[in-house]
C-alpha positions in Angstrom: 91.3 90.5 86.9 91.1 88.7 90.2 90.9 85.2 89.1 88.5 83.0 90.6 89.1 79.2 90.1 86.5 76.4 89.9 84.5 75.2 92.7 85.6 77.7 94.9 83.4 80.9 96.0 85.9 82.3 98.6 86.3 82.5 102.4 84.1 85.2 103.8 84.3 86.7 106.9 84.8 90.3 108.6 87.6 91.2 111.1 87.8 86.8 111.6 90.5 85.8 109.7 94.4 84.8 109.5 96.9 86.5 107.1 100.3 84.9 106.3 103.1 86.6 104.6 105.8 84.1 103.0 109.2 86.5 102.4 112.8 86.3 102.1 115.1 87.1 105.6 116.6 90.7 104.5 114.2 91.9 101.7 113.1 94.7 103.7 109.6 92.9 104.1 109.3 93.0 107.9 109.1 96.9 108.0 105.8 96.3 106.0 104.5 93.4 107.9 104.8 95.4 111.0 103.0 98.1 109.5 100.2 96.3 108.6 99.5 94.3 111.7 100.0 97.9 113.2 97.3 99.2 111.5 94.7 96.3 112.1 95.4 97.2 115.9 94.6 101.6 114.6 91.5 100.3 113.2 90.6 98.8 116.6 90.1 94.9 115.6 92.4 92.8 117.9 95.3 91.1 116.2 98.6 89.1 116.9 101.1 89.2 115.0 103.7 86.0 114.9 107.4 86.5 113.6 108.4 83.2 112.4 112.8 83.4 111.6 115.4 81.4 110.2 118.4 81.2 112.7 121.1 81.7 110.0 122.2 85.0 108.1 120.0 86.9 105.2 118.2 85.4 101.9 116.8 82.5 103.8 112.5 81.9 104.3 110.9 84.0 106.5 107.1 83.8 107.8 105.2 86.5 109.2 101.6 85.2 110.3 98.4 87.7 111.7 95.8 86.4 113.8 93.0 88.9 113.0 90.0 88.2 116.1 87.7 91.2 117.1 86.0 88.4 119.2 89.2 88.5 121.2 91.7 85.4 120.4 94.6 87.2 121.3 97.9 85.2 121.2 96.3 81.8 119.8 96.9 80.4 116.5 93.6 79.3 114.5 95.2 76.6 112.9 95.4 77.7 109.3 96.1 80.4 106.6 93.0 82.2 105.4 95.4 84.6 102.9 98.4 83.9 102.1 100.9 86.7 100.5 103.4 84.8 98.5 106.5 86.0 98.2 109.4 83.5 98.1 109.5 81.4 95.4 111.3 78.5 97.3 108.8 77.9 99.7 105.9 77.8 97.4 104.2 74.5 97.2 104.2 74.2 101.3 102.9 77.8 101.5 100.3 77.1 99.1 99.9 73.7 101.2 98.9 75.7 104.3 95.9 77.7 102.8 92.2 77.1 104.0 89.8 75.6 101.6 88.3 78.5 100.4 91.0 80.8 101.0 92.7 83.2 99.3 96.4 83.4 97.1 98.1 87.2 96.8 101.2 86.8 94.9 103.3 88.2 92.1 102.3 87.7 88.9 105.2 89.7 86.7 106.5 86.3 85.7 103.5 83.7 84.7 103.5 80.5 86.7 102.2 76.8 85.2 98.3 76.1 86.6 100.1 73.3 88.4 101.3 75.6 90.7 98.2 76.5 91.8 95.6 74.8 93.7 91.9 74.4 92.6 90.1 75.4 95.9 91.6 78.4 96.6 90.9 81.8 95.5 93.8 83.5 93.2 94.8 87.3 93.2 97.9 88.0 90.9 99.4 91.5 91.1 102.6 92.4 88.9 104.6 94.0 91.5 107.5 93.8 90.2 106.3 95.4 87.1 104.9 98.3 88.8 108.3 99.1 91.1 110.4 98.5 88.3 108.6 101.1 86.2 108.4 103.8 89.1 112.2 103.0 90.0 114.9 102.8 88.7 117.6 101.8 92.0 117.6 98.3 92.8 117.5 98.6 96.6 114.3 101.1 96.0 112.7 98.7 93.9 113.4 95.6 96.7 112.0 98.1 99.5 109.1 99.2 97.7 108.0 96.5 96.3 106.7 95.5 99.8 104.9 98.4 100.5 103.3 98.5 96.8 101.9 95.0 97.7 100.7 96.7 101.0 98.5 98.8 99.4 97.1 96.4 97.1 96.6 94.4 99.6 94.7 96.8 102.0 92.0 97.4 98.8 91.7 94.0 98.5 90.9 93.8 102.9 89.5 97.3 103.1 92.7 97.9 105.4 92.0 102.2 106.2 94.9 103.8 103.7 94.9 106.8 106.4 95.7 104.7 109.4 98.4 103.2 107.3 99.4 106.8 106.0 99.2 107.7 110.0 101.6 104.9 110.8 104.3 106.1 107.6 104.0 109.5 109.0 105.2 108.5 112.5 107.5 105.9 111.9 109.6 108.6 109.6 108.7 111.7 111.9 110.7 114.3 110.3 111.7 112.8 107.3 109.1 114.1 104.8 110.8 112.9 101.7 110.5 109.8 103.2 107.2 110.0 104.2 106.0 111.1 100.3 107.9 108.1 98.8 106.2 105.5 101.1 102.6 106.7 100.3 103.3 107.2 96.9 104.4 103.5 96.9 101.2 102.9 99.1 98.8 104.7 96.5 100.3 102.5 93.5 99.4 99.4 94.7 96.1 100.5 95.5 95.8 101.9 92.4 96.4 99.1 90.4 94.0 96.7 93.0 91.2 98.9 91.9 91.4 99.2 88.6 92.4 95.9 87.4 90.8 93.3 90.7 87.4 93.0 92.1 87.8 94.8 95.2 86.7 93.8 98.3 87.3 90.2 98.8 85.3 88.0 101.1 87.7 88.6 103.5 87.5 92.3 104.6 88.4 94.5 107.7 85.9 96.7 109.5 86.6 99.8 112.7 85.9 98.2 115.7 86.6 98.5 119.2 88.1 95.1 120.6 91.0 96.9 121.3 90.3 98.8 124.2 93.0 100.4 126.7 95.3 97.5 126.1 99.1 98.2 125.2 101.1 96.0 122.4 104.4 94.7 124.0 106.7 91.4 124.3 106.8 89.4 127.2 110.4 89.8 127.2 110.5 93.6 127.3 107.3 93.5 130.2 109.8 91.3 132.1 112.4 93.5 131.6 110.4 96.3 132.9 109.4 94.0 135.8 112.5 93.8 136.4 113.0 96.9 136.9 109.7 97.4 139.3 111.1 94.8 141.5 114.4 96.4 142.2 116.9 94.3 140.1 120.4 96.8 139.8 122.5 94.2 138.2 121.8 92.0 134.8 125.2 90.0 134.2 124.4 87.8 130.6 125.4 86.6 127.9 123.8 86.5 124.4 121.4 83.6 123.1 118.2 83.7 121.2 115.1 84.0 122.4 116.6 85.5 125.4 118.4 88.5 124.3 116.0 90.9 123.8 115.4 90.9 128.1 118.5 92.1 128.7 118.2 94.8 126.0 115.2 95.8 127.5 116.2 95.8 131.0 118.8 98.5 129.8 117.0 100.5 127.8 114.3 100.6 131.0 116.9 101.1 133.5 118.4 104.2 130.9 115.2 106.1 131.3 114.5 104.9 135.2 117.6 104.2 136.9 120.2 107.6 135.7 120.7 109.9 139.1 119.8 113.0 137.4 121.9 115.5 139.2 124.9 113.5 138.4 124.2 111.4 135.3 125.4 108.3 137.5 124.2 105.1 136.5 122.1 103.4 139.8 123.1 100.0 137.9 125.2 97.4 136.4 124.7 95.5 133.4 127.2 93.1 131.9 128.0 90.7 129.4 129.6 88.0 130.2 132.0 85.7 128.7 129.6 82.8 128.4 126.4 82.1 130.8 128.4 80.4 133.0 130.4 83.6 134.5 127.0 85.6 133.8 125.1 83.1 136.6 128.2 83.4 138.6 128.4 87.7 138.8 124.6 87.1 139.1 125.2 85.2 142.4 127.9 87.0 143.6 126.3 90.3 143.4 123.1 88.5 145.1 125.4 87.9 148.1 126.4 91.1 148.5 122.6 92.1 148.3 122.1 93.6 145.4 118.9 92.1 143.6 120.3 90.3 140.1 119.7 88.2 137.1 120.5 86.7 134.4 117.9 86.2 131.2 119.1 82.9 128.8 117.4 79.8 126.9 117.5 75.8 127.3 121.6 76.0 126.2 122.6 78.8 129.0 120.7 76.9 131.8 122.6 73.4 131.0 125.9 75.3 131.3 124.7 77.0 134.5 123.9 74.0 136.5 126.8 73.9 138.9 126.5 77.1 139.5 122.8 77.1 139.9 123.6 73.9 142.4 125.8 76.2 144.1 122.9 79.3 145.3 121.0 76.3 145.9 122.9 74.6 148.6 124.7 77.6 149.5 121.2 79.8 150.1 122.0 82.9 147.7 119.6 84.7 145.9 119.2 84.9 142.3 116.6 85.5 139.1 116.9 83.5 136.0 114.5 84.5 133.2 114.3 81.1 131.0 113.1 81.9 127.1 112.9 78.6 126.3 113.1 77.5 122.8 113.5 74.0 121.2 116.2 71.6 121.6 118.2 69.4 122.8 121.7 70.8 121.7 121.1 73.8 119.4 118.0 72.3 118.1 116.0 75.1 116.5 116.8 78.3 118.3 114.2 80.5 116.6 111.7 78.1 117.3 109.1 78.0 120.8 108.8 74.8 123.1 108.4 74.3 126.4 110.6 72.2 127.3 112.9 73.3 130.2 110.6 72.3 133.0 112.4 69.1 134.1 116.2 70.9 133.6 115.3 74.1 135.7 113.0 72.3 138.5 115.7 70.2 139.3 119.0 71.6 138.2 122.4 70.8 139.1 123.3 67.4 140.4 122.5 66.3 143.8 118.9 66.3 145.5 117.6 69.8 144.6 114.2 71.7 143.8 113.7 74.3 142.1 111.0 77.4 142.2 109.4 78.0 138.5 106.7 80.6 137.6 104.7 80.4 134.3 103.8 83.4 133.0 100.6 83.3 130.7 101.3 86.4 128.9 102.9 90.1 129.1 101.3 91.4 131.7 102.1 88.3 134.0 105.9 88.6 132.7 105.6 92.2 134.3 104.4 90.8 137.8 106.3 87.6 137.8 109.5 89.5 136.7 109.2 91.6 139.6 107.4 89.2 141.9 110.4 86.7 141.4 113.1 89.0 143.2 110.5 89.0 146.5 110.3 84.9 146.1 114.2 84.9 145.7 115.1 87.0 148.7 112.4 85.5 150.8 113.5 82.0 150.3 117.6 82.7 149.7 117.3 80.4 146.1 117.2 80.6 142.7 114.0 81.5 141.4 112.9 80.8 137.5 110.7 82.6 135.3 109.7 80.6 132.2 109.2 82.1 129.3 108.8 80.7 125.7 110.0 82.3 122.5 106.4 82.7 121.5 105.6 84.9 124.5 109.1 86.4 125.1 109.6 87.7 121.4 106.2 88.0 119.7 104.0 91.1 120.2 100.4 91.0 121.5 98.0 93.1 122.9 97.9 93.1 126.7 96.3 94.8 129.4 98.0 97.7 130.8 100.8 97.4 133.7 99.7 98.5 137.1 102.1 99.2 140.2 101.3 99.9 143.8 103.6 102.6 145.1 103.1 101.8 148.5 104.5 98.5 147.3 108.0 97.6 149.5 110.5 94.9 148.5 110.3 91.8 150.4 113.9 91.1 151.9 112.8 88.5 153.8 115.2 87.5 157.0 118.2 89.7 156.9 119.5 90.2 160.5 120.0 94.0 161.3 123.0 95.5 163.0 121.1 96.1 165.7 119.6 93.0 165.9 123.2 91.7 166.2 124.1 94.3 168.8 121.5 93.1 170.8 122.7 89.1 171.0 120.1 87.9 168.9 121.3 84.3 168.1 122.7 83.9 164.4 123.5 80.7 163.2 123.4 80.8 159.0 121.5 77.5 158.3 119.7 77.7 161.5 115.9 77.2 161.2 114.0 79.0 164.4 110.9 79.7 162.2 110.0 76.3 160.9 109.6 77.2 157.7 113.0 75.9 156.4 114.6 79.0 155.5 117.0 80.9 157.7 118.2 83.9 158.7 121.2 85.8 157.0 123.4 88.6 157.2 124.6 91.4 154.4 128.6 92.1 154.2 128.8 95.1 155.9 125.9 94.8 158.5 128.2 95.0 161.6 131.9 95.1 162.0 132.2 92.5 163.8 129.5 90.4 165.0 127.6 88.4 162.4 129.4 85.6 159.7 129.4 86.8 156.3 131.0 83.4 155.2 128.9 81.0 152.8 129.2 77.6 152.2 128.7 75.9 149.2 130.1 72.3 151.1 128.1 70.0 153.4 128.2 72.0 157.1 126.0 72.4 160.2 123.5 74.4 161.1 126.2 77.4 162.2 128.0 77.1 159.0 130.9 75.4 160.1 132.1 72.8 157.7 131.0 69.1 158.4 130.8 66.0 156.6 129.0 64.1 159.7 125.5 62.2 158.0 123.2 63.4 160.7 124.7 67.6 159.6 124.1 66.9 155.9 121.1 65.4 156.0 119.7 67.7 158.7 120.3 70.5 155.8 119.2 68.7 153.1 115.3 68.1 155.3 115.5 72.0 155.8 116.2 72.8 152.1 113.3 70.3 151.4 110.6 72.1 154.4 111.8 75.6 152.8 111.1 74.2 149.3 107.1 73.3 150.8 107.5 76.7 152.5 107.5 78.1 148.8 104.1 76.3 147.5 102.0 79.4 149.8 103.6 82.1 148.1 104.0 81.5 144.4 101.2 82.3 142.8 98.5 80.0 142.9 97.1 78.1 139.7 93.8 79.9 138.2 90.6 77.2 138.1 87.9 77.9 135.5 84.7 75.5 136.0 82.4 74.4 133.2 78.9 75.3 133.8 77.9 72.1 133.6 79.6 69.2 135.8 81.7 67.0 133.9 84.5 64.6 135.0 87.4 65.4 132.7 89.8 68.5 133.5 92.7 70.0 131.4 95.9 71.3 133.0 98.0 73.8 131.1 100.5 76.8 131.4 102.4 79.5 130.0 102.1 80.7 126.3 99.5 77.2 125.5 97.2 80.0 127.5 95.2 81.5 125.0 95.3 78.7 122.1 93.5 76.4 125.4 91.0 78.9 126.0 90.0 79.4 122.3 90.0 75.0 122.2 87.4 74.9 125.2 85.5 77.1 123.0 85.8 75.1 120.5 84.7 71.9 122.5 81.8 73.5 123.8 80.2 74.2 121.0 80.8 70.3 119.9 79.2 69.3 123.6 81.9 69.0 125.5 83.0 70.8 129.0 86.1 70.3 130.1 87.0 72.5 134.0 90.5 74.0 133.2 93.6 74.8 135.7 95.8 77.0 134.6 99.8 75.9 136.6 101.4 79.2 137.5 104.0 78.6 139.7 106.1 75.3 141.2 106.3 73.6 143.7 102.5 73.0 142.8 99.8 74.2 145.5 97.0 72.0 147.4 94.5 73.0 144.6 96.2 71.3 142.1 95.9 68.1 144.2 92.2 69.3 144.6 92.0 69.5 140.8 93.4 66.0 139.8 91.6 64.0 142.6 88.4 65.6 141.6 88.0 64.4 137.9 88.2 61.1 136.5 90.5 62.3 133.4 93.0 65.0 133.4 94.6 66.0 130.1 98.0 67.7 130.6 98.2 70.1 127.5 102.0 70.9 127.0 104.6 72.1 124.1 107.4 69.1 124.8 107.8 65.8 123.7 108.4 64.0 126.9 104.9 65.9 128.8 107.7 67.3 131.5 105.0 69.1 133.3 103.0 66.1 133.6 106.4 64.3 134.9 106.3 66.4 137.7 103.0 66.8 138.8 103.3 62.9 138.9 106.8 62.7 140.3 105.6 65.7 143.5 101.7 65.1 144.0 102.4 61.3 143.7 99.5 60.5 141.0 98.8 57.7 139.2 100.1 58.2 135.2 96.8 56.6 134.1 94.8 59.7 135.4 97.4 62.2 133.4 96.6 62.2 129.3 99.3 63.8 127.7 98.5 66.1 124.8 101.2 67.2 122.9 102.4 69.7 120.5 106.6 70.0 119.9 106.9 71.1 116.3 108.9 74.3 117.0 105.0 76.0 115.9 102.9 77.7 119.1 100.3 75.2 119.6 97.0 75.9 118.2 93.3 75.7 119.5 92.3 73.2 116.7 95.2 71.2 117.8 94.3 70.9 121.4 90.5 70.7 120.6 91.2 68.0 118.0 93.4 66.2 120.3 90.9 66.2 123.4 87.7 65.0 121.1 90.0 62.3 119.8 91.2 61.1 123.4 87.4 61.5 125.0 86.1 59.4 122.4 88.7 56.5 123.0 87.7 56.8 126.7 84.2 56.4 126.2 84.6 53.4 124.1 
């Protein structure tokens, strides 16, 4: 029977709740986890599933964590475990550790476990499932595959999970395969069986149809960049291998498979290759840019520290070029299945030497999708390496997101390539010449004109004609243009998004990327507790006038960010010239996504030191 400790009547809530399954890497257990965050989204009640991985080989911990919210926190972590499904016995006590007051304990009870080992203020469910495989099969690799999907269906009696949306899931994901199909069900319809004979079924925590769902697609901010990719008119990916990364570049071929094949001749309308190392990957990347083809690279923290002279090099030299960042945590190898955010310094101002970078911060998939494309218009426009920065949280993990939209009558921004003609005609070329005023000059394609028009580069200290100089008054008129095209670039990435309280209050919170949706579940939060906060939401660097606007306009600004050293906050202090004092940092760098109890936690803490 479904045992019920003291003092404890159970968490209960409807379609509001977080389930955590605890597993071992290579037990077959992710197939199932899938497949039930799949069929929370059938039933219509929003849900995010979070894929938390060991970076070595098979038989170590795995987590795999579910944000259930019809009311619509999509992305966010609540902060703690409302049921937890435990199935690795080395991780016990700190999975047990992680459960809500209240909550609720699904494990396997074939072998009996000391009371010790449990905690008095959480509900109990033991179901044998060992026992119940082992006596329906007989092959060991049946049994260990099984055995998850028996504890599925136990599970969804115990929820009220719809058994025929999870039957309609089995049926698809083995499309063709009926023998298949019939084994999984039966499996299914055991550990159902079993949950309602022998447990009290529902629990307080239970699943209901709804419709918070809507017309919203389920994707990875890596594959919507990928796709954006290809929308913006990238033909070559040169990279190498890394995690979180590696998934982009997957993506960007399987896209450019179905969109990019001439189908009268099978030909391939692009090139995708691994490299040797990132370094030669940013280097084919920038050559190919040259020659005008529109190119990237996708890599993490390690990739962009072996890239800088390189990256230095399109810098100084003008060339365009994409780098999708996935960040993860470091320094070194640090913990590469693990999310941070903390590549803003490296990538704003990489290489050595006086340079500055142009970063967007994508919030979720569908602003991977438009940044992804978006960045090959900024790159062209301003001849320079442009950065999109993702995070493992929103690169890898699946969430729901609102469906991608494309203009057709939509045309690449090439920004100032000089035309043959324009050549023909005596139109004055000079490569690092600035007739606009904007700081970024004109160039020419190989191949524009056979002879009129200097396809040559430099990489070195020259003039404003591209001849080679090491005269102060050359190199430092360059280095002021570089610096005028770099405040060129604060008008056309994309602006930061300002949400007022509707009551005026002097403190503001700054914020970007994946900390999106945990920050607007924390201003929630910290409403309902009395305090408004007016949020700004940093999508793009170098940082527009309204983020000046922001600052200058409230007495206290917290600066809510997933690194140790508040990089973000380093810059907008280091660019907009601020004064530290104003800038509170808030911040989460435990390898975790950042949570909305977290920030709101944080912010009541700080607030309350201020007003004392």
């Amino acid at each position: 029977m479904l045992q019920q400790l003291d003092r404890v009547g159970g968490l209960r809530r409807v379609n509001d709740f977080v389930v955590k399954f605890a597993n071992v890497n290579g037990s077959g257990s992710a197939s199932a986890n899938a497949l039930f965050a799949k069929a929370v989204l059938r039933m219509g009640v929003a849900a995010t599933p979070r894929n938390i991985f060991p970076s070595n080989i098979q038989g170590l911990p795995t987590w795999y964590e579910v944000r259930i919210s019809e009311a619509g926190h999509i992305g966010a972590r609540g902060g703690g475990v409302d049921l937890l499904v435990a199935m690795n016995p080395q991780t016990w006590d700190k999975d047990i550790g992680s459960i809500e007051p209240g909550g609720y304990l699904f494990y396997d009870n074939t072998k009996s476990l000391p009371e010790e080992k449990f905690r008095s203020d959480i509900v109990v469910i033991g179901v044998p499932l060992t026992e119940i495989t082992n006596t329906a099969y007989t092959d060991p690799r049946q049994r260990q595959l099984f055995k998850n999907i028996v504890g599925l269906g136990a599970l969804s009696a115990l929820i009220e999970l719809d058994p025929d949306v999870i039957r309609q899931l089995l049926a698809e994901q083995f499309k063709g395969r009926d023998k298949l199909i019939a084994a999984n069900i039966q499996a299914l319809e055991m550990g159902r069986d079993w949950a309602r004979e022998n447990l009290d079924c529902p629990i307080g925590l239970t699943l209901r149809h709804a419709d918070s769902v809507g017309d919203r697609i389920f994707t990875t901010g890596n594959d919507a960049a990928a796709l954006g990719a290809v929308y913006g008119g990238a033909t070559v990916c040169a990279w190498y291998p890394i995690t979180p990364s590696s998934s982009l570049a997957e993506g960007f071929a399987r896209h450019c498979g179905r969109m990019r094949v001439d189908k009268a001749t099978g030909t391939n309308n692009f090139a995708i290759v691994q490299a040797e190392d990132e370094l030669a990957s940013i280097g084919m990347v920038i050559g190919a840019a040259w020659n005008g083809a529109r190119a990237f690279t996708s890599t993490s923290g390690p990739g962009i520290s072996l890239m800088q002279e390189f990256i230095g090099l399109a810098y100084f030299a003008e060339i365009p070029a994409v780098i999708f960042d996935v960040q993860r945590a470091g320094p070194s190898t640090g913990m590469p299945t693990r999310t941070q955010q903390a590549d803003i310094t490296i990538c704003a101002y990489a290489s050595h030497g006086d340079t500055k970078h142009v970063l967007l911060f994508p919030e979720d998939p569908y602003e991977c999708f438009e940044f992804g494309a978006l960045a090959f218009d900024l790159a062209d426009r301003l001849q320079t390496p442009i950065f999109v920065m993702l995070d493992l949280e929103i690169g890898m993990n699946e969430r729901l997101s609102k469906p991608f939209s494309w203009d057709d009558s939509r045309r690449f921004d090439r920004g100032k390539v000089m035309t043959a003609a324009e050549l023909e005609a005596g139109k004055l070329f000079g490569r690092y010449l600035d007739v606009d005023g904007d700081g970024i000059p004109y160039r020419t394609l190989p191949g524009t004109h056979p002879t009129k028009g200097a396809f040559f580069t430099r990489g070195t200290s020259k003039n404003r004609m591209a001849r080679y100089s090491e005269e102060g008054v050359d190199y430092r008129d360059n280095m002021e243009r570089l610096l005028r095209k770099h405040n060129t670039a604060r008008s056309l990435v994309p602006s930061a998004v300002c949400r007022q309280s509707e009551t005026p209050t002097p403190l503001g919170a700054i914020y970007f990327g994946s900390t999106s949706p945990a920050m607007t579940e924390a201003d929630a939060l910290l409403q309902d507790n009395g305090l408004s906060l007016d949020l700004l939401r940093v999508r793009g660097f170098p940082f527009g006038d309204e983020v000046a606007s922001f600052i200058d306009s409230h007495d206290q600004v917290f600066v809510i960010e997933q690194n140790r050293d508040g990089q973000l906050r380093s810059l907008l202090i280091n660019e907009l010239e601020i004064d530290p004092k104003k800038l509170t940092r808030i911040l989460h760098y435990d390898g975790t996504p950042i949570s909305a109890r977290f920030i709101a936690d944080e912010i009541a803490s700080r607030v309350g030191k201020v007003a004392s």
